[in-house]
C-alpha positions as CSV (number, residue, x, y, z in Angstrom):
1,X,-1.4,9.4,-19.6
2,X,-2.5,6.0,-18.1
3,X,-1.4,2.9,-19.8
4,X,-3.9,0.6,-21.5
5,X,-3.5,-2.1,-18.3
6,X,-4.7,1.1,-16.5
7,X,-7.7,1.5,-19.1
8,X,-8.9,-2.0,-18.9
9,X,-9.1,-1.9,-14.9
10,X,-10.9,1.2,-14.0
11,X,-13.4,0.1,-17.0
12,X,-14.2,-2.9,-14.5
13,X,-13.7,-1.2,-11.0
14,X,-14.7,2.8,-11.6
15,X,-14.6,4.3,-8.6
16,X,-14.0,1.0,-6.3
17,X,-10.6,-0.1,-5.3
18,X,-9.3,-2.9,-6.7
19,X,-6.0,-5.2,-6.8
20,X,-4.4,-6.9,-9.7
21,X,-2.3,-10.4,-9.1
22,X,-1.1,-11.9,-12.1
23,X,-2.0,-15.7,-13.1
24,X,1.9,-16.4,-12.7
25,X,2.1,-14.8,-9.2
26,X,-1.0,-16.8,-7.9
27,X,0.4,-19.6,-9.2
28,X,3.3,-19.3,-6.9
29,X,1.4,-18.1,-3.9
30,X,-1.0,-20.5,-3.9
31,X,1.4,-23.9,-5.6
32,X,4.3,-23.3,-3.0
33,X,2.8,-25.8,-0.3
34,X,2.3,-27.9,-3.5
35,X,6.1,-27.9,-4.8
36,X,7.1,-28.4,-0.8
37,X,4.8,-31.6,-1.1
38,X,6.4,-32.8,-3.9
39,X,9.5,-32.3,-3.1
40,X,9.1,-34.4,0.2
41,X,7.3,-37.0,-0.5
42,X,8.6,-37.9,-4.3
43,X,11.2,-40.8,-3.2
44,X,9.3,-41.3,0.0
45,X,7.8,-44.7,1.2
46,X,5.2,-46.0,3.5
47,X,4.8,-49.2,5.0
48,X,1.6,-51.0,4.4
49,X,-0.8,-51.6,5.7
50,X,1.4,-51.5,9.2
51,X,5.0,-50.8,10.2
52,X,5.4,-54.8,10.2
53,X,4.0,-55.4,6.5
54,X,6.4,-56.5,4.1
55,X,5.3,-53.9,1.2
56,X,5.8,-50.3,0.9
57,X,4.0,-47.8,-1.3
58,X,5.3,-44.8,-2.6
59,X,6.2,-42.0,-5.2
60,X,8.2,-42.6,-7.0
61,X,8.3,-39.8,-10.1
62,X,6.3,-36.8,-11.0
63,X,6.6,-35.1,-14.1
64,X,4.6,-31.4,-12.8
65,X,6.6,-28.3,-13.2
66,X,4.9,-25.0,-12.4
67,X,6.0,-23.3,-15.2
68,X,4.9,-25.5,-17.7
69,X,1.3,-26.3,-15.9
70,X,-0.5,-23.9,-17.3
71,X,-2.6,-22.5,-14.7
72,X,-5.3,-20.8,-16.1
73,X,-8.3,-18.5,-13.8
74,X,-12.0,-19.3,-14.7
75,X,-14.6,-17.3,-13.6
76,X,-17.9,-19.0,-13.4
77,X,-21.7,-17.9,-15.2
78,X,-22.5,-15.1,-14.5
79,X,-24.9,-15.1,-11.4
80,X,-22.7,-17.5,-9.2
81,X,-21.7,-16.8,-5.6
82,X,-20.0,-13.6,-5.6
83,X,-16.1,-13.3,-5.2
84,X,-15.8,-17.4,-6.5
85,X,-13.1,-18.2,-8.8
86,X,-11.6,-21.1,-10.2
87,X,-7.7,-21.7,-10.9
88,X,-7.0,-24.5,-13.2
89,X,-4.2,-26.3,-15.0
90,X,-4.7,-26.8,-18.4
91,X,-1.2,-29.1,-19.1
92,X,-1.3,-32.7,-18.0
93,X,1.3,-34.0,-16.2
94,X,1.6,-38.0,-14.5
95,X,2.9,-39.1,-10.7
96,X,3.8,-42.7,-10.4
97,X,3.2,-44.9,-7.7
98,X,5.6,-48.2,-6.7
99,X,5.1,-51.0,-4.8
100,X,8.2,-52.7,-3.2
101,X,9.5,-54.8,-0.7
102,X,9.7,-53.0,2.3
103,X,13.2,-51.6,2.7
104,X,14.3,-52.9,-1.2
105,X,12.8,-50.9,-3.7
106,X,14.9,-53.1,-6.1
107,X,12.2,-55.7,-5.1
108,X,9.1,-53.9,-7.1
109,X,6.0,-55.6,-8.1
110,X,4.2,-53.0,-10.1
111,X,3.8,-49.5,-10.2
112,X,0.5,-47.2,-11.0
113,X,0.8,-44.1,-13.6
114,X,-2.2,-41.0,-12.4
115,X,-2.0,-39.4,-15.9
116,X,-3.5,-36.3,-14.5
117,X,-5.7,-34.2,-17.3
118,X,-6.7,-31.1,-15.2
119,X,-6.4,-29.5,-11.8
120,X,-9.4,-27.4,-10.7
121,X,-9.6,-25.7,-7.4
122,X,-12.3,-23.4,-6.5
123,X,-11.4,-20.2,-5.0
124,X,-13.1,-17.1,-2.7
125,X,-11.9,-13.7,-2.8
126,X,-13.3,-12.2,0.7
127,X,-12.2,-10.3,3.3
128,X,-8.7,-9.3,3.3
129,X,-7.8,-13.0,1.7
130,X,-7.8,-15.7,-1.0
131,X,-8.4,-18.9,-0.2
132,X,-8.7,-22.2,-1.9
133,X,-11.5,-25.1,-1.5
134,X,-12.5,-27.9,-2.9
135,X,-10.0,-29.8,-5.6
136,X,-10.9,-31.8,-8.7
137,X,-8.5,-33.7,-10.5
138,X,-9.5,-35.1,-13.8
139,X,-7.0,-38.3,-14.6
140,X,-6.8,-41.7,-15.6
141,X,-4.3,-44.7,-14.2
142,X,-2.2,-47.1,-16.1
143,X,-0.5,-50.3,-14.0
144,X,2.6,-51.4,-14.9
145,X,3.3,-54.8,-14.0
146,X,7.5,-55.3,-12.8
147,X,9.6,-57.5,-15.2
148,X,10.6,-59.7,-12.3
149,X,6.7,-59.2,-10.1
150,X,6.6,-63.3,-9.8
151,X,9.5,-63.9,-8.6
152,X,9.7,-61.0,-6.5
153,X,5.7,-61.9,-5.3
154,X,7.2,-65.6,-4.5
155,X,10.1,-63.9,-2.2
156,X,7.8,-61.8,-0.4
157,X,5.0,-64.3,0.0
158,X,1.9,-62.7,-1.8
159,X,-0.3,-64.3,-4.1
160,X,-1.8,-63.5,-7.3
161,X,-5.2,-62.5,-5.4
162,X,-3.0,-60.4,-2.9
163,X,-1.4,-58.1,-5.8
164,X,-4.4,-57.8,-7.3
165,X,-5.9,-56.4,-4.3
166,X,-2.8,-54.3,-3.7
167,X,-2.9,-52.7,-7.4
168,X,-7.0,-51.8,-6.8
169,X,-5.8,-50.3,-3.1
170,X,-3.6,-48.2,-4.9
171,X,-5.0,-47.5,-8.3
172,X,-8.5,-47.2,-6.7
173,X,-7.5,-44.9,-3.0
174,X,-3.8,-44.6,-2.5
175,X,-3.0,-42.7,-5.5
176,X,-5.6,-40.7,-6.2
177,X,-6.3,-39.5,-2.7
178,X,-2.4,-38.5,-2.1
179,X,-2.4,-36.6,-5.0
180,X,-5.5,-34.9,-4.3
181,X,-4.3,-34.5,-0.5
182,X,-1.2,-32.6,-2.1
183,X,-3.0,-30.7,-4.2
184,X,-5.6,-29.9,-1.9
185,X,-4.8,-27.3,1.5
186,X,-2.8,-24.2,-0.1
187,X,-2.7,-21.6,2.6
188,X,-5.3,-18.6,2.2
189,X,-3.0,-15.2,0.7
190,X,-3.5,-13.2,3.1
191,X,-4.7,-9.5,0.6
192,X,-4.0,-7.3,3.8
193,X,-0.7,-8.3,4.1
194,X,0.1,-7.3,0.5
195,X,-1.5,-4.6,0.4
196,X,-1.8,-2.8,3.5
197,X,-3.6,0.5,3.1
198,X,-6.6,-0.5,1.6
199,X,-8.9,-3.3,3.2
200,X,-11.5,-4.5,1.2
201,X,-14.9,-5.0,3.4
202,X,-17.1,-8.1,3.0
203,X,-17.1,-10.1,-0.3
204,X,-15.1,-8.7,-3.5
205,X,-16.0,-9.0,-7.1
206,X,-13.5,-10.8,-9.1
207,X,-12.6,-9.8,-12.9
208,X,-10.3,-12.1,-15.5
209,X,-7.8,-9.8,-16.8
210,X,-4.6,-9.8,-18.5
211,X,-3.8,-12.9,-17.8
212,X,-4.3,-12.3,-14.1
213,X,-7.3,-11.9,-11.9
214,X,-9.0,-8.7,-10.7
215,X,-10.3,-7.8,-7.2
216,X,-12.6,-5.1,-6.7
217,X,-14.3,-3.7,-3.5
218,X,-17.5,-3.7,-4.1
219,X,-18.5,-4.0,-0.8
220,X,-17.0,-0.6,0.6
221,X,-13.6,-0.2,1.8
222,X,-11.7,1.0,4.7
223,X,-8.0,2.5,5.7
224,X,-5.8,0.9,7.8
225,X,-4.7,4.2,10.0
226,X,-1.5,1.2,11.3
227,X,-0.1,1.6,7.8
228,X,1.0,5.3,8.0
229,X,3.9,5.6,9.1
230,X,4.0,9.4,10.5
231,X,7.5,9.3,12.3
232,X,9.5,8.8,9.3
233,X,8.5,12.1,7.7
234,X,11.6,14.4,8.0
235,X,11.1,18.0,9.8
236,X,10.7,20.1,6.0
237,X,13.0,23.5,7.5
238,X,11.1,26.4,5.9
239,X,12.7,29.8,5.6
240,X,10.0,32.5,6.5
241,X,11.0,36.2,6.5
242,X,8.8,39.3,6.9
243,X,9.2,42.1,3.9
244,X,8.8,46.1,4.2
245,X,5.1,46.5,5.6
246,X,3.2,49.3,3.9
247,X,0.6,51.6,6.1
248,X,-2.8,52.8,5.3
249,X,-3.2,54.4,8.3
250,X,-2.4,54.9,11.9
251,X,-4.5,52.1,13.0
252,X,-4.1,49.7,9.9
253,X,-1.1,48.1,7.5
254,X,-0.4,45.2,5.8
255,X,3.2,42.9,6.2
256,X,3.9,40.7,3.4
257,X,5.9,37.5,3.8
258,X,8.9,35.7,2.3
259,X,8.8,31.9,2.1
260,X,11.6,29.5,0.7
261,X,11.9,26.0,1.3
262,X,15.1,23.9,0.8
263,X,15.8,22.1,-2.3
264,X,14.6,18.4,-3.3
265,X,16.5,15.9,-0.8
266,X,15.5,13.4,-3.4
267,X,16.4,13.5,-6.8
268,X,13.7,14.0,-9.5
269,X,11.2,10.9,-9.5
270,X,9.6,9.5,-12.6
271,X,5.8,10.3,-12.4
272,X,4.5,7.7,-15.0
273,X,5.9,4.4,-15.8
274,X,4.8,1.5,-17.4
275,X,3.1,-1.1,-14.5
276,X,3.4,-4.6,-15.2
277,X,0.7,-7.4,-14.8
278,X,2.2,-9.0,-11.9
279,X,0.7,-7.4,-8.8
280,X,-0.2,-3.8,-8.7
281,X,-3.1,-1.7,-6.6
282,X,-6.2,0.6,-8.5
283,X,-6.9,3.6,-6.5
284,X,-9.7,5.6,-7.8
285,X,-10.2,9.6,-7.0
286,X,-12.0,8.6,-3.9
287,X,-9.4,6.8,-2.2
288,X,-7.1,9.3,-3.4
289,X,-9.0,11.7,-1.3
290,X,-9.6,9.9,1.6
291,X,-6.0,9.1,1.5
292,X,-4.9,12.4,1.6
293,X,-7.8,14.2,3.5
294,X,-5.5,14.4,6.9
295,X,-7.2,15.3,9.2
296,X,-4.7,18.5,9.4
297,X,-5.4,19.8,13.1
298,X,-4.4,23.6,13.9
299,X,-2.0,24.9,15.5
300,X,-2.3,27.0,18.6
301,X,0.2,29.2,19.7
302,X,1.0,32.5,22.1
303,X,3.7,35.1,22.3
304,X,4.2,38.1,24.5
305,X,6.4,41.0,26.1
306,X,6.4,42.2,29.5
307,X,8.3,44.9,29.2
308,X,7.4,48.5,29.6
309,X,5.5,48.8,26.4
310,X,4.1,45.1,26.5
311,X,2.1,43.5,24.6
312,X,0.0,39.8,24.1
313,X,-0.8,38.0,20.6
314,X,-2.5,34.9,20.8
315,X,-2.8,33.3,17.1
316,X,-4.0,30.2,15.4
317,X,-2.7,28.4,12.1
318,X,-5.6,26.6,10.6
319,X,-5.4,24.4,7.7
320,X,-8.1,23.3,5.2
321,X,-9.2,22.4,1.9
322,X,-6.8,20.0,1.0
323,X,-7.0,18.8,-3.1
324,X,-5.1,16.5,-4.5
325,X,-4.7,16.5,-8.6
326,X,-3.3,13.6,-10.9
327,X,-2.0,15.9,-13.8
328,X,1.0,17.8,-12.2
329,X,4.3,17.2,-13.9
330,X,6.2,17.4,-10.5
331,X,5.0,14.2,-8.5
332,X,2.3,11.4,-8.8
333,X,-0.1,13.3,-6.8
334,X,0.6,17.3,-5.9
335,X,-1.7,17.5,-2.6
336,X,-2.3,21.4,-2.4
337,X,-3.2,22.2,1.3
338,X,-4.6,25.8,2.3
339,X,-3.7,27.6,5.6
340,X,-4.2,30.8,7.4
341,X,-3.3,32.4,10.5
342,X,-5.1,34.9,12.5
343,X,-4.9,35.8,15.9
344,X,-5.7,39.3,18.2
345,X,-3.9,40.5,21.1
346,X,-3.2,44.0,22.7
347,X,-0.7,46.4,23.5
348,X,-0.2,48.1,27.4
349,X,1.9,50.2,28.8
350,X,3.4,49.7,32.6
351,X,2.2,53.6,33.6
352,X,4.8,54.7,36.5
353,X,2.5,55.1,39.8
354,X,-0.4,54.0,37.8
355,X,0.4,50.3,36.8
356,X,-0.1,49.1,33.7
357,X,-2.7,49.8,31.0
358,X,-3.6,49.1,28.2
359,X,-3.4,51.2,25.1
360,X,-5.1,49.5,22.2
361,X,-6.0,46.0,20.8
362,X,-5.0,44.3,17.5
363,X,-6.3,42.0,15.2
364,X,-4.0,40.1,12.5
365,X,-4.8,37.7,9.7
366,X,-3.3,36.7,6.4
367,X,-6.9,35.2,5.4
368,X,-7.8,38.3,3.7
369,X,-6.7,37.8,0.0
370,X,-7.5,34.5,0.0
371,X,-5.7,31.6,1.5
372,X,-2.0,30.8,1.4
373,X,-1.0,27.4,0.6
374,X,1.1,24.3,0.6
375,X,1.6,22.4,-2.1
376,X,2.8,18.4,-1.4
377,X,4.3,16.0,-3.8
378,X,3.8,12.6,-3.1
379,X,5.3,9.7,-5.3
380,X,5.5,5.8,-4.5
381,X,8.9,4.5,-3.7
382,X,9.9,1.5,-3.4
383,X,11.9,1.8,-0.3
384,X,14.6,-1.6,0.8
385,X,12.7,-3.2,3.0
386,X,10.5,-4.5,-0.4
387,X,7.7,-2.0,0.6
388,X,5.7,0.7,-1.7
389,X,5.2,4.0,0.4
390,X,3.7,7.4,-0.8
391,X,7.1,9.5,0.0
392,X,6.0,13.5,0.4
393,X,8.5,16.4,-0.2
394,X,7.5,19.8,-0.6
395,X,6.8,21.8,-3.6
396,X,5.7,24.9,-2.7
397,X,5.0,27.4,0.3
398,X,3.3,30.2,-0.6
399,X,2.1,32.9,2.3
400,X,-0.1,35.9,1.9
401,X,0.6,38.9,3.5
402,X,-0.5,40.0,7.1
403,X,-3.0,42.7,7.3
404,X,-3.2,44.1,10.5
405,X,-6.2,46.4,12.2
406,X,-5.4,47.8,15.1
407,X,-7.5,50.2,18.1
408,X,-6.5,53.0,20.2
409,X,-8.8,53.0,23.4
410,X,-5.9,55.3,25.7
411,X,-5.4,58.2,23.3
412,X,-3.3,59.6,26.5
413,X,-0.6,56.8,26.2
414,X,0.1,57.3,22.1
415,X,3.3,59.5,22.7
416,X,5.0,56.5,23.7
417,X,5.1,55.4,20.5
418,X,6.7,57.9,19.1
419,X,9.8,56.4,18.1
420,X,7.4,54.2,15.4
421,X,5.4,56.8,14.6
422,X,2.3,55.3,14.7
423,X,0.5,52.8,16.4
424,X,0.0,50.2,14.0
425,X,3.9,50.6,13.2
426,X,4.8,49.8,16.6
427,X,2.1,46.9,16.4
428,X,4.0,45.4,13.0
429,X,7.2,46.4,13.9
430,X,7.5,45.4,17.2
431,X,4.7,42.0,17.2
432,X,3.7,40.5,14.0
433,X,7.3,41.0,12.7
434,X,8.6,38.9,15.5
435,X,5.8,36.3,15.9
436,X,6.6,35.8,11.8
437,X,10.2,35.9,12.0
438,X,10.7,33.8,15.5
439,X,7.2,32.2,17.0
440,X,5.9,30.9,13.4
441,X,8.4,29.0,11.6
442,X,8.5,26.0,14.1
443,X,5.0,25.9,14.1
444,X,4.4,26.3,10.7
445,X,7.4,23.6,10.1
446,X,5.9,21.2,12.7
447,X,2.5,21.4,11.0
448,X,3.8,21.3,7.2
449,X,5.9,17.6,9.1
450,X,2.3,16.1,10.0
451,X,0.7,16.5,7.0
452,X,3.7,15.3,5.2
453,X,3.7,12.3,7.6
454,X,0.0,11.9,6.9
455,X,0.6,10.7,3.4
456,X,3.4,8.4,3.7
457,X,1.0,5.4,3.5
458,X,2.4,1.6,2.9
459,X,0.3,0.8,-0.1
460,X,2.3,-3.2,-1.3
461,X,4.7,-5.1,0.9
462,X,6.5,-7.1,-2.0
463,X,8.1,-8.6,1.0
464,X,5.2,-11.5,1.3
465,X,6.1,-12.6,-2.6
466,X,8.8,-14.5,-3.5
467,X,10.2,-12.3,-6.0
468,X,12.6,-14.4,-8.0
469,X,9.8,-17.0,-8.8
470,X,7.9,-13.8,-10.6
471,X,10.5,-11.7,-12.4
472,X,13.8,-13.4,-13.3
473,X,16.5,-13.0,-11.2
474,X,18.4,-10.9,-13.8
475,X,15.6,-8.1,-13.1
476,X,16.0,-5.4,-10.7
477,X,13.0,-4.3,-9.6
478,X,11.5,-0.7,-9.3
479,X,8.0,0.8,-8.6
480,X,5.6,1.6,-11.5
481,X,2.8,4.0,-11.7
482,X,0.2,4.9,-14.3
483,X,-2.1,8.0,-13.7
484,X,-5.2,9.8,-15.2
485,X,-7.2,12.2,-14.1
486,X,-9.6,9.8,-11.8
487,X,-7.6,7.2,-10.8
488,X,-3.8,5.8,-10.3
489,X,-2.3,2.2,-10.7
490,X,0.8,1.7,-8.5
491,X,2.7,-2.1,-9.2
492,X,5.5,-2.9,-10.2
493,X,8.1,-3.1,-13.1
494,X,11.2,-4.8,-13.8
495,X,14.5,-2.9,-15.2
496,X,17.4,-4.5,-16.2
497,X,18.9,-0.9,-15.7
């Protein structure tokens, strides 16, 4: 059952990708080079106009505080430049300038208040990044005059005409260009490096929503094949076991098949949770698919005997038609894989002073009912290096029995087999019984470890956010997932569990 934050995106991106960052986390990627400004140069003075003068202007107070600035994203008319944004602050806050003799501040002559109205940046969501331009900044100045600015003008030998000059300097350039300098130059957030898995291709549509803003591919999308991470899946250890065969013939008989696999290493795993605004990723059914799609290459493998009564079986496990679905109880996404194996070989017989010959051929398959099959979970976990990956464990292994055809072409040579009885109960017996019980598990296990591997996919690295300036430091976090039948929304939610 999706959540209504789940609703209101794939209204706006249907079947395109997309990525959610919330106003308050944009505000802290984007206004962290502007807090380091601050933080430097509040308190910080520069000679003028040279290191001999005998003035110095700097800041001396600011009264901005991100929290309370109350950034704000505007999208523009519709019909502007695709992927343009603005990101504004809709508080006003002031920055005061002093100027002082040079070494004394004590010694002030005035100081200039930028009551600042508005901030407005313009911003471009494009490939794999955000980035800020151009910045506006709506204000208005006050100058304060110093109680003592006569006396100290006297001591530092300036005249009337020479403040005055000095306050348009400052009200006029100095102040208004440093602020806008400080504002202005926020690094570019680098969207790949959040998320991963998904890169967006050539310019992205941008959506206001929930207090955040929307990014959607609408110029196609691609995987990043870097971001699976194969090696970490672990080897699954499927139990596989041949049952009584049945005959229905000399020549023909079929071997059913036991499978078990171990229980859960993991303990259950919520499937839906609520997702908060803050960042989170859109992945419609496409994605999904191409996500899961493998490729799942088969398996060759070969057994044989030498002995007297020798025989050859050269087989193949093949794997197709993998579907993943959105409405299974038992994981995010069940990814339900179908396989089959089917080989052919043939049986000979080491003929004393003839040499040996060979007595029949066999074909086996488990194709014929239909296909066996695999069934996947895969869930997002947030794992404790801060990053979301689709974590696979297996469900299900179901295998359909073995029928086996088999031809005589040396009727001369069948009384060797008389100790089966038949033919074809020498051929199951003594061949597909031990290809099923020895030869196919490590294959099988080996092939069920790749496709497992192929869907551990590094979707967010929360490791490029500064986490405590989004959730409060009292929150754990944990990962959050929403689902229908079209489309998931993996983010993030805090728990104070």
């Amino acid at each position: 059952m999706s959540t209504r934050l789940h609703r209101l995106i794939a209204a706006k991106a249907n079947t395109d990708p997309a990525v959610l960052i919330s106003t308050r986390l944009l505000t802290d990627l984007l206004t962290r080079r502007l807090q380091a400004a601050l933080a430097k140069y509040v308190g910080f003075f520069q000679t003028y106009p040279d290191s001999a003068g005998v003035v110095q202007i700097g800041i001396t107070n600011c009264t901005y505080a991100p929290a309370s600035a109350g950034w704000n994203i505007v999208l523009p008319p519709a019909g502007a430049e695709g992927g343009q944004f603005f990101f504004e602050s809709t508080n006003p806050f002031s920055v005061q300038f002093s100027v002082t003799k040079t070494g004394d501040s004590s010694v002030d002559l005035f100081s200039i208040t930028l009551d600042i109205s508005k901030v407005s940046a313009s911003g471009v969501a494009s490939y794999r990044s955000l980035s800020i331009g151009d910045v506006n900044i709506d204000f208005s100045t006050t100058r304060i005059p110093a109680v003592n600015r006569t006396v100290n003008a006297a001591i530092l030998g300036l005249s009337e005409l020479d403040i005055a000059r000095l306050e348009g300097l400052v009200e006029g350039s100095v102040a208004p260009t440093a602020v806008n300098n400080i504002f202005s130059g926020s690094p570019s957030i680098d969207l790949h490096s959040l998320f991963p898995a998904v890169v967006f291709n050539g310019q992205a549509e941008v959506a206001a929503i929930v207090d955040g803003l929307l990014i959607i591919a609408r110029d196609g999308w691609h995987l990043d094949e870097a971001q699976r991470c194969h090696c970490a899946s672990p080897l699954p250890d499927a139990v596989i076991a041949p049952l009584s065969p049945t005959f229905d013939s000399d020549t023909a008989g079929t071997l059913p098949v036991q499978a078990k696999i171990p229980p859960p290493r993991n303990p259950p795993w919520p499937v839906e949770t609520n997702v908060a605004t803050d960042v989170a990723l859109y992945l419609p059914q496409s994605t999904i698919r191409e996500i899961t799609s493998g490729p799942y290459p088969a398996i060759n493998d070969f057994a044989n005997d030498n002995g007297f009564i020798g025989w050859m079986y050269d087989y193949t496990i093949g794997f197709f038609g993998a579907t993943p679905t959105l409405s299974d109880s038992r994981a995010t996404i069940v990814l339900s894989i179908d396989f089959y194996v089917t080989g052919s070989g043939s049986v000979s017989i080491d003929v004393p002073c003839i040499g040996r010959s060979t007595v029949g051929m066999l074909w086996a398959t488990n194709r014929v009912n239909g296909a066996s099959t695999i069934e996947i979970g895969i869930t997002p976990r947030l794992q404790p290096d801060g990053k979301i990956v689709l974590t696979p464990e297996i469900l299900s292994l179901q295998i359909e029995p073995f029928k086996v055809d088999c031809i005589v072409i040396a009727l001369s040579l069948l009384s060797y087999f008389g100790p089966w009885g038949t033919f074809s109960a020498f051929v199951i017996n003594e061949i597909i019984r031990r290809v099923i019980a020895h030869n196919l598990p490590p294959k099988l296990n080996s092939g069920l470890r790749d496709a497992m591997g192929k869907q551990m996919w590094t979707l967010l690295d929360l490791a490029k956010l500064d986490i405590n300036a989004v959730f409060d430091q009292v929150f754990r976090l944990r990962e959050a997932v929403s689902r229908d039948d079209d489309s998931l929304l993996i983010g993030l939610a805090p728990d104070r569990g």
